[in-house]
PyMOL Python script that loads the backbone (N, CA, C, O; Angstrom):
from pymol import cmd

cmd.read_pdbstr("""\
ATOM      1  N   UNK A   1      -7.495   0.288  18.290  1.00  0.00           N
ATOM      2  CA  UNK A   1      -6.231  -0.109  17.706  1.00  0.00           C
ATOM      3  C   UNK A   1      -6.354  -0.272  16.191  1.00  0.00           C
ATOM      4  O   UNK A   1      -5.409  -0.045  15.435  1.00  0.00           O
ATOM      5  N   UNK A   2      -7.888  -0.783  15.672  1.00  0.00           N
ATOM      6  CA  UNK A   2      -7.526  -1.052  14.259  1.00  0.00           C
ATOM      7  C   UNK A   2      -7.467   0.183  13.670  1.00  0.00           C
ATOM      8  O   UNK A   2      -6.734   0.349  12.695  1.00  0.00           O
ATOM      9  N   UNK A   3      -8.230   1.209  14.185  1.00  0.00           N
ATOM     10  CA  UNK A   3      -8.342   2.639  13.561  1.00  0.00           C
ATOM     11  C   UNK A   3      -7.411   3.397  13.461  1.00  0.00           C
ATOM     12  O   UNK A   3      -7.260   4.311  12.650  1.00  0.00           O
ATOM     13  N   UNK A   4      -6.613   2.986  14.440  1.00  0.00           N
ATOM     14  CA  UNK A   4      -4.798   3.472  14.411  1.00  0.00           C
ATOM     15  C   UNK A   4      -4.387   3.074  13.218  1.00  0.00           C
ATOM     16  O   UNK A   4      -4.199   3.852  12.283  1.00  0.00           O
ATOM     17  N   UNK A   5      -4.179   1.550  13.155  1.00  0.00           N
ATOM     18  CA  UNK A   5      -3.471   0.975  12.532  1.00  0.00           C
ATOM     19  C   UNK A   5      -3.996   0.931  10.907  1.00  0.00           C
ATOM     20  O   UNK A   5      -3.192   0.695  10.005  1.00  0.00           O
ATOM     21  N   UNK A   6      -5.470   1.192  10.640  1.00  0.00           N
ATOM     22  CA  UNK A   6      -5.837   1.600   9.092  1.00  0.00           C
ATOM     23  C   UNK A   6      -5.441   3.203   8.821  1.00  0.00           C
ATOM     24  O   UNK A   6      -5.180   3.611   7.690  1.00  0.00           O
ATOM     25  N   UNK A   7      -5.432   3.939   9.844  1.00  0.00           N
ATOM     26  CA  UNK A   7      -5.088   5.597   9.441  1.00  0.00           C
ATOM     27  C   UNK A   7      -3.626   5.410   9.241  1.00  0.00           C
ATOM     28  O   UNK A   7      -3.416   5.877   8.121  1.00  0.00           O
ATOM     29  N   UNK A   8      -2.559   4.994   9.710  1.00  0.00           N
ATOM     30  CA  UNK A   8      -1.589   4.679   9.479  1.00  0.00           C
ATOM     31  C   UNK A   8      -1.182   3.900   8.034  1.00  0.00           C
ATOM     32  O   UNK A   8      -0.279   4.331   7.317  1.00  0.00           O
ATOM     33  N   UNK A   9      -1.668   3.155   7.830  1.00  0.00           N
ATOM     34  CA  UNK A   9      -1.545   2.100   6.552  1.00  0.00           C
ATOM     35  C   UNK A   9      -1.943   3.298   5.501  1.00  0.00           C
ATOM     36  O   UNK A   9      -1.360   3.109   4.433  1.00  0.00           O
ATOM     37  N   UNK A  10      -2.634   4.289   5.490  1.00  0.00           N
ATOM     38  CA  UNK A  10      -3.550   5.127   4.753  1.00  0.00           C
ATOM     39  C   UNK A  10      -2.460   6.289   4.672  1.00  0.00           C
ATOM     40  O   UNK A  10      -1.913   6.636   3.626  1.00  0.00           O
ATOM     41  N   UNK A  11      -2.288   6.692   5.597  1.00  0.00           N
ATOM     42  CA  UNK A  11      -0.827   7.731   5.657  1.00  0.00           C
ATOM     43  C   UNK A  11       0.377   7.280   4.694  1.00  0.00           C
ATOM     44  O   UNK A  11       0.698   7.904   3.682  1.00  0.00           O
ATOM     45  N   UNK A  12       0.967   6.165   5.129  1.00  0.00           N
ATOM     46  CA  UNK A  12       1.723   5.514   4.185  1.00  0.00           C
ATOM     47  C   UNK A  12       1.869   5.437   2.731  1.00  0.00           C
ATOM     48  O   UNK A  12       2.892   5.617   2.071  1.00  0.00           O
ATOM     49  N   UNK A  13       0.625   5.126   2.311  1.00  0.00           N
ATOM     50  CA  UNK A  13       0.163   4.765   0.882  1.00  0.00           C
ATOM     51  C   UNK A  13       0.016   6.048   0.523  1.00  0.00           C
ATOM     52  O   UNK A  13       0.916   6.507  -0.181  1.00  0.00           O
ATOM     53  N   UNK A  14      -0.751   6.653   0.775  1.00  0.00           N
ATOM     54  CA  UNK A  14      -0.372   8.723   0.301  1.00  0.00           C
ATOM     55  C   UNK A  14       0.755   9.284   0.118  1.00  0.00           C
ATOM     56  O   UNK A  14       1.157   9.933  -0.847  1.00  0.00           O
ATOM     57  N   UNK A  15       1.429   8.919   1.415  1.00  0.00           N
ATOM     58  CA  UNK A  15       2.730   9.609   1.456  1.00  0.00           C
ATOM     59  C   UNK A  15       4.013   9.038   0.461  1.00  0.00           C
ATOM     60  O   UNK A  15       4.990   9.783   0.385  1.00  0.00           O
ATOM     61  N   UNK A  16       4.041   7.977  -0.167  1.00  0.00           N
ATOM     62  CA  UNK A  16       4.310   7.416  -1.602  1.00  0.00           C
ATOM     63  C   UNK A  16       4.193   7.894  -2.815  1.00  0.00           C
ATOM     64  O   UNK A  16       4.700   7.380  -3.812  1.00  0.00           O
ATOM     65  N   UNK A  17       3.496   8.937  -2.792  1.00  0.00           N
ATOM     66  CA  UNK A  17       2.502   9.153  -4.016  1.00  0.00           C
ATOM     67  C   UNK A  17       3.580  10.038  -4.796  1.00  0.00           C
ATOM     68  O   UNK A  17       3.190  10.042  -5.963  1.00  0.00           O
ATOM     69  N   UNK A  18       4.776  10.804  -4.698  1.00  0.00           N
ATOM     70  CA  UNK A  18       6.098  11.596  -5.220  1.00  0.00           C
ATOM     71  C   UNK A  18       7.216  11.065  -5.002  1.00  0.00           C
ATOM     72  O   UNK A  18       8.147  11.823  -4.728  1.00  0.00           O
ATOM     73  N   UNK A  19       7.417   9.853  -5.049  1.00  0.00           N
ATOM     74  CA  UNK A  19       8.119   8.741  -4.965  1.00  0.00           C
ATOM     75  C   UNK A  19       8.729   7.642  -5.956  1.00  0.00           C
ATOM     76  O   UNK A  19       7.915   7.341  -6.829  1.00  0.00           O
ATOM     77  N   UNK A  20       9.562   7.179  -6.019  1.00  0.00           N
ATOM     78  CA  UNK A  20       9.788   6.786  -7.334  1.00  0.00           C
ATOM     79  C   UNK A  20       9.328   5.238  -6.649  1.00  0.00           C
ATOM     80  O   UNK A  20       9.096   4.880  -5.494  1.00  0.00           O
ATOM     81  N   UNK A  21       9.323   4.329  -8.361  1.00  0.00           N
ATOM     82  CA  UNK A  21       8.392   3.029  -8.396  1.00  0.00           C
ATOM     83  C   UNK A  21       8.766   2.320  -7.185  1.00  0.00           C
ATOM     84  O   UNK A  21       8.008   1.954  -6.286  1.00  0.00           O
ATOM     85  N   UNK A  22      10.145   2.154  -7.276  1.00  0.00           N
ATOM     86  CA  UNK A  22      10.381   1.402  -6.150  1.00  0.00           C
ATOM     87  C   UNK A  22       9.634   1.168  -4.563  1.00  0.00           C
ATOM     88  O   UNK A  22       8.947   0.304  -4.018  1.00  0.00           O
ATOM     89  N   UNK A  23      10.183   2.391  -4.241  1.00  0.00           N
ATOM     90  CA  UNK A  23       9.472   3.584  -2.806  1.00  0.00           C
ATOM     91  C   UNK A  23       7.926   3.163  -3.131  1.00  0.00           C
ATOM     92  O   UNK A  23       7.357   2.535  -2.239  1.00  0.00           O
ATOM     93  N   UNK A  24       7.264   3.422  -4.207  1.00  0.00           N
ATOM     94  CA  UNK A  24       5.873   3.160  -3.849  1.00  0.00           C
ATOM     95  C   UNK A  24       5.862   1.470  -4.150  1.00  0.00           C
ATOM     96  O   UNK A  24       4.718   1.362  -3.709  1.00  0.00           O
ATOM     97  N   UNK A  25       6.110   0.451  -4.435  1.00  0.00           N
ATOM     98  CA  UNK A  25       5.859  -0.782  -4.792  1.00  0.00           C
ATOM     99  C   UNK A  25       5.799  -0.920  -2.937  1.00  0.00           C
ATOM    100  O   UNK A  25       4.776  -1.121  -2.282  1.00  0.00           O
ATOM    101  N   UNK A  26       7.031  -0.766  -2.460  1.00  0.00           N
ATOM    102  CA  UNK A  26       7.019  -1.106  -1.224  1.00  0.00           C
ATOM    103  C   UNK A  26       6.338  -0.546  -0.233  1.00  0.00           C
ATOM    104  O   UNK A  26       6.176  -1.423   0.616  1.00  0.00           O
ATOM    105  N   UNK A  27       5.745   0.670   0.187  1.00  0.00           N
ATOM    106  CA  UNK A  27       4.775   1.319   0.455  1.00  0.00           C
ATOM    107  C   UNK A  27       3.256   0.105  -0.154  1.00  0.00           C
ATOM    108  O   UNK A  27       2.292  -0.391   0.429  1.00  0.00           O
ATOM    109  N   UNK A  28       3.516   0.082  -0.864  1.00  0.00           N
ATOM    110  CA  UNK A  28       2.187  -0.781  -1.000  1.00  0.00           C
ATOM    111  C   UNK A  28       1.873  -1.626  -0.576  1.00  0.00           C
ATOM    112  O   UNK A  28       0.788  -1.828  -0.029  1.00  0.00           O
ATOM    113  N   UNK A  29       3.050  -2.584  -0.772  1.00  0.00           N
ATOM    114  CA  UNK A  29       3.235  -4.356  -0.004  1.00  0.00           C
ATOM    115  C   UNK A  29       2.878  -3.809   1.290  1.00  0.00           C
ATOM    116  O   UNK A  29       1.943  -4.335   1.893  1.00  0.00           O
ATOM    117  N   UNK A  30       3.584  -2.680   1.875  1.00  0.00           N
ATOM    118  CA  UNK A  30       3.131  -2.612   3.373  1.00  0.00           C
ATOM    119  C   UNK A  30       1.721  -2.286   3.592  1.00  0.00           C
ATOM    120  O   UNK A  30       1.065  -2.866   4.457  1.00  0.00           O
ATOM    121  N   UNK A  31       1.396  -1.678   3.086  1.00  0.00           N
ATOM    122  CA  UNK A  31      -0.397  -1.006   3.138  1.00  0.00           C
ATOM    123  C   UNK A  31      -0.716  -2.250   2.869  1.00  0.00           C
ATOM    124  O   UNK A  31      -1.162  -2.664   3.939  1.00  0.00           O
ATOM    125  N   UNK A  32      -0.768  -3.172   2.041  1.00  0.00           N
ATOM    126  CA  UNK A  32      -1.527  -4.702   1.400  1.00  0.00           C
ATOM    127  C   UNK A  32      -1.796  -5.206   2.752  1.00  0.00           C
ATOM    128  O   UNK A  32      -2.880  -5.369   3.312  1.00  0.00           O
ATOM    129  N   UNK A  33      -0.466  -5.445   3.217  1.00  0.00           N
ATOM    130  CA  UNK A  33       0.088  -6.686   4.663  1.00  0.00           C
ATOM    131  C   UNK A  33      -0.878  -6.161   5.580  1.00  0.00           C
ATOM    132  O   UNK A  33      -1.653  -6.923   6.158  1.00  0.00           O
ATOM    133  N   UNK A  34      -0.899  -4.753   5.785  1.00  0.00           N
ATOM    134  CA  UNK A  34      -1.214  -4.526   7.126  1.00  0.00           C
ATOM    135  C   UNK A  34      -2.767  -4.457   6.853  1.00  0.00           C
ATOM    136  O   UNK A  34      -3.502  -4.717   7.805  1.00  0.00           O
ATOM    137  N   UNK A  35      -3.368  -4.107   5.559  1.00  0.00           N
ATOM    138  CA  UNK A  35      -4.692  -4.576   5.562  1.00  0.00           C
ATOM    139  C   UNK A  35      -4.928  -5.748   5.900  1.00  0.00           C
ATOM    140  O   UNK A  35      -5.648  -6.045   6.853  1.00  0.00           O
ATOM    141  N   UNK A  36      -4.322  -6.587   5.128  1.00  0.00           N
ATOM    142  CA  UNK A  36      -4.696  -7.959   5.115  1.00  0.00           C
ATOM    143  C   UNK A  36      -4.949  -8.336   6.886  1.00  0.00           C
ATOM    144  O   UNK A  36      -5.922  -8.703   7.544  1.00  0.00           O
ATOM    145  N   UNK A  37      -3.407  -7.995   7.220  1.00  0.00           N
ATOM    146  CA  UNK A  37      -3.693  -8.826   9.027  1.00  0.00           C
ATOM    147  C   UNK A  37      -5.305  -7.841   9.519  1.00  0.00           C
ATOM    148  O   UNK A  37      -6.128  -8.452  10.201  1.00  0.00           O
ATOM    149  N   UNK A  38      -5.522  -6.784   9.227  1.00  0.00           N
ATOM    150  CA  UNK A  38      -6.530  -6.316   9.924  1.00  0.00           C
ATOM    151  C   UNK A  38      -7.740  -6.900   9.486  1.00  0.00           C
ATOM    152  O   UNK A  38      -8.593  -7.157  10.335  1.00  0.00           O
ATOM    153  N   UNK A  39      -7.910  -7.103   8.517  1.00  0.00           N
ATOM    154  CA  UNK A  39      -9.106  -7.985   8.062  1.00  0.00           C
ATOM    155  C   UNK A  39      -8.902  -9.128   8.052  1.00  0.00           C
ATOM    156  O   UNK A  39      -9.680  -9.733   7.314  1.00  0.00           O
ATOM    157  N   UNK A  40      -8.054  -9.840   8.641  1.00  0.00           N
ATOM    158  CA  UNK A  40      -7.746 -11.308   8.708  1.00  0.00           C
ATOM    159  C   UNK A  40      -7.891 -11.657   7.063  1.00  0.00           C
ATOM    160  O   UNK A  40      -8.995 -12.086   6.727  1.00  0.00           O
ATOM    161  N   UNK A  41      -7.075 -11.540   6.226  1.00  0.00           N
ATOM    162  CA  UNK A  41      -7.328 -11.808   4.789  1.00  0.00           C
ATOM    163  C   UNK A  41      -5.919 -12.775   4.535  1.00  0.00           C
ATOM    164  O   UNK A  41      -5.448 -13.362   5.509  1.00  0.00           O
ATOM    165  N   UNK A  42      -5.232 -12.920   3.102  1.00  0.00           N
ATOM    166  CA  UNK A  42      -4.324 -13.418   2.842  1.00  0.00           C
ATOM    167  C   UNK A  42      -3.275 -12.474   2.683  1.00  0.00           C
ATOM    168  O   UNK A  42      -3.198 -11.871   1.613  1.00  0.00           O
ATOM    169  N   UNK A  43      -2.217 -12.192   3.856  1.00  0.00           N
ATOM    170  CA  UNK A  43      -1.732 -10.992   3.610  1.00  0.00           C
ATOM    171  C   UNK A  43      -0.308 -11.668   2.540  1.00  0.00           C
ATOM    172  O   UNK A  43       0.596 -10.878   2.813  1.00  0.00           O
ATOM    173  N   UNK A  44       0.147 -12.471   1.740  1.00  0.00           N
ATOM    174  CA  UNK A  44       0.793 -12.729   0.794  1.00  0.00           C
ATOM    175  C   UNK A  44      -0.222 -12.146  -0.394  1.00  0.00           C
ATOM    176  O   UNK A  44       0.286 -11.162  -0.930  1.00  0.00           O
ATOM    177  N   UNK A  45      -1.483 -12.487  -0.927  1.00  0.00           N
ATOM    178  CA  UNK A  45      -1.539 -11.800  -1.986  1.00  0.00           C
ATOM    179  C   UNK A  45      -2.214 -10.556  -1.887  1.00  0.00           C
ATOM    180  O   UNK A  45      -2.713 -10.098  -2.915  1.00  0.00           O
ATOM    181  N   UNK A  46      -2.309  -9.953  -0.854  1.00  0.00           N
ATOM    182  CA  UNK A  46      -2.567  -8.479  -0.533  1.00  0.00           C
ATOM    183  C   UNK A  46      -1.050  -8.209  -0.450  1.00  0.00           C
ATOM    184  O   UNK A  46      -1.017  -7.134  -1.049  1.00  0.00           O
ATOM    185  N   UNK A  47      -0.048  -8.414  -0.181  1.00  0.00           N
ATOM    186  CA  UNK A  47       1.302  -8.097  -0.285  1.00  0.00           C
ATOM    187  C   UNK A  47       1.535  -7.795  -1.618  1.00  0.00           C
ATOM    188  O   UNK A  47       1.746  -6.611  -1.881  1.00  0.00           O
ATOM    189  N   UNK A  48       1.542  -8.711  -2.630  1.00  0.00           N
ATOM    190  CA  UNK A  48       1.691  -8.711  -3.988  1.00  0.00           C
ATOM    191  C   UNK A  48       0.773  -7.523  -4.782  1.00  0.00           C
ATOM    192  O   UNK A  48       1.066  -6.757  -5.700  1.00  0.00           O
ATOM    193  N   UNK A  49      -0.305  -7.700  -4.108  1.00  0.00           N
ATOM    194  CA  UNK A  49      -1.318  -6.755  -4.715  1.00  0.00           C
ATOM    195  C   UNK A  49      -0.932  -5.289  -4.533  1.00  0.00           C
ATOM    196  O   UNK A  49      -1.234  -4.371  -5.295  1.00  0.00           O
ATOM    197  N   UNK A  50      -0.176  -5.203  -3.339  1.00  0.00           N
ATOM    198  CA  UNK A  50      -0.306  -3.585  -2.603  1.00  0.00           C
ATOM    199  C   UNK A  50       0.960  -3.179  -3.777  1.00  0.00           C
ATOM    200  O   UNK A  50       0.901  -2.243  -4.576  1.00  0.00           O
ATOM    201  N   UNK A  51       2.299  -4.342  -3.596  1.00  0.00           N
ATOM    202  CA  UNK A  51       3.362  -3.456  -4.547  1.00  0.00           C
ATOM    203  C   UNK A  51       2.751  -3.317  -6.132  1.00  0.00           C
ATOM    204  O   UNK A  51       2.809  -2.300  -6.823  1.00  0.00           O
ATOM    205  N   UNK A  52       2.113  -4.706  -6.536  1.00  0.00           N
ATOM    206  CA  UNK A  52       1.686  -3.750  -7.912  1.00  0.00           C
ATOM    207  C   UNK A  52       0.969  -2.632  -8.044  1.00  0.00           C
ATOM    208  O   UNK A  52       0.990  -1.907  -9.038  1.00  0.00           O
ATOM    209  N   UNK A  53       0.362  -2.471  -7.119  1.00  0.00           N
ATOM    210  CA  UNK A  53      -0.419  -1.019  -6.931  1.00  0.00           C
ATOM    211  C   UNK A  53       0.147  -0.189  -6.905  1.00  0.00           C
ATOM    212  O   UNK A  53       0.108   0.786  -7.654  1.00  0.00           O
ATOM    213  N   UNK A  54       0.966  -0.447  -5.812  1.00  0.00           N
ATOM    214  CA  UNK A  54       2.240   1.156  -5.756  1.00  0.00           C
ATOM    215  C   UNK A  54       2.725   1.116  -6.779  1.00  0.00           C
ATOM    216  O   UNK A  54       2.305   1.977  -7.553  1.00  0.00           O
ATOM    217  N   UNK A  55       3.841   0.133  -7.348  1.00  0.00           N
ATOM    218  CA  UNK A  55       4.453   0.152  -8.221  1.00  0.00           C
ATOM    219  C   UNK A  55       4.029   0.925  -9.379  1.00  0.00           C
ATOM    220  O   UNK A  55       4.683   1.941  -9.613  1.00  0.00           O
ATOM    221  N   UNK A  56       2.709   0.532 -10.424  1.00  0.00           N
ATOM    222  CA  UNK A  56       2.176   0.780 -11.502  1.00  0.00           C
ATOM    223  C   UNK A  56       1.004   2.114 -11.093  1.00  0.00           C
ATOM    224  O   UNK A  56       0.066   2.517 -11.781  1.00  0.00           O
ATOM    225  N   UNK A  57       1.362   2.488 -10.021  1.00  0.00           N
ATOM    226  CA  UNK A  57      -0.017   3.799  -9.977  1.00  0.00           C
ATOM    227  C   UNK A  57       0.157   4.963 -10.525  1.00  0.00           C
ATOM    228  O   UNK A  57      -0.783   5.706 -10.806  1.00  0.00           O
ATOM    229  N   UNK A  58       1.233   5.204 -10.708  1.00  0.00           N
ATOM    230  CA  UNK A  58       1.839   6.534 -11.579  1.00  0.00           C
ATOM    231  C   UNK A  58       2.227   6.160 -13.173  1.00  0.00           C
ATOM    232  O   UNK A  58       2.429   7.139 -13.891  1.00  0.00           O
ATOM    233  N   UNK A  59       2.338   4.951 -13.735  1.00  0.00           N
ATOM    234  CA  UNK A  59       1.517   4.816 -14.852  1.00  0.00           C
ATOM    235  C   UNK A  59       0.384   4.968 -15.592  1.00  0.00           C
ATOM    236  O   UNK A  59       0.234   5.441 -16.719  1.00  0.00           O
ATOM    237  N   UNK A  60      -0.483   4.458 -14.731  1.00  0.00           N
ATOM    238  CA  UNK A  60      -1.977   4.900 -14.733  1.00  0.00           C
ATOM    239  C   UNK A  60      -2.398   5.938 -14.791  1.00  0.00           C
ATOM    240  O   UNK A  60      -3.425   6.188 -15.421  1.00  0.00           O
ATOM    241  N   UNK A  61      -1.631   6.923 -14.071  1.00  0.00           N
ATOM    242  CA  UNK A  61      -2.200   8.289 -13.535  1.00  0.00           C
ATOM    243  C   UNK A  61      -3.026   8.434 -12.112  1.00  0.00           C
ATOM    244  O   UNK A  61      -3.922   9.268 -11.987  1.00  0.00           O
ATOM    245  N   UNK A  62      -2.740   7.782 -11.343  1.00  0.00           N
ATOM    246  CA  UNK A  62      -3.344   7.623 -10.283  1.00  0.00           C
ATOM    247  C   UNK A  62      -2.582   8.522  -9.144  1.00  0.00           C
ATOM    248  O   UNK A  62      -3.358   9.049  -8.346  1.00  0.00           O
ATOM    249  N   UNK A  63      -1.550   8.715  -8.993  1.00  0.00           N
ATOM    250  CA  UNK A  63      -0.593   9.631  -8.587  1.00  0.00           C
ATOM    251  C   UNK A  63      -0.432  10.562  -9.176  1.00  0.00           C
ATOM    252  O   UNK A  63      -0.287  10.527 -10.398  1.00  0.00           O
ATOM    253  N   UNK A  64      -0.403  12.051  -8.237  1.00  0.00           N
ATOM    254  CA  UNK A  64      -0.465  12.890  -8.973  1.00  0.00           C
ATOM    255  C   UNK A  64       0.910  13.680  -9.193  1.00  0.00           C
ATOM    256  O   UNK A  64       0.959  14.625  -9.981  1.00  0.00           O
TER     257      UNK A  64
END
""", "prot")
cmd.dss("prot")
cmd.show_as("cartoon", "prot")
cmd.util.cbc("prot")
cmd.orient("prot")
């Protein structure tokens, strides 16, 4: 089940990547969350973490 559920989270976050900020901020929060519950972590600041990620990754150049 977790291997489902990380290939999935992983699909997600890719599939963001030609997307505008928004679309990926939220794509991220979700990839964050669903890490977080799988690693039993803090999925509030893996939430926060995932949308700034999405959000700001095509600033960076991280998106291609």
């Amino acid at each position: 089940m977790h291997k489902l559920a990380i290939s999935l989270a992983a699909l997600a976050a890719l599939s963001a990547c030609e997307t505008p900020d928004g679309q990926r901020a939220t794509a991220g929060a979700l990839t964050g969350a669903t890490a977080a519950l799988i690693l039993d972590g803090n999925v509030a600041t893996a939430t926060a973490a995932g949308a700034a990620a999405g959000a700001l990754c095509d600033d960076v150049g991280l998106c291609p």
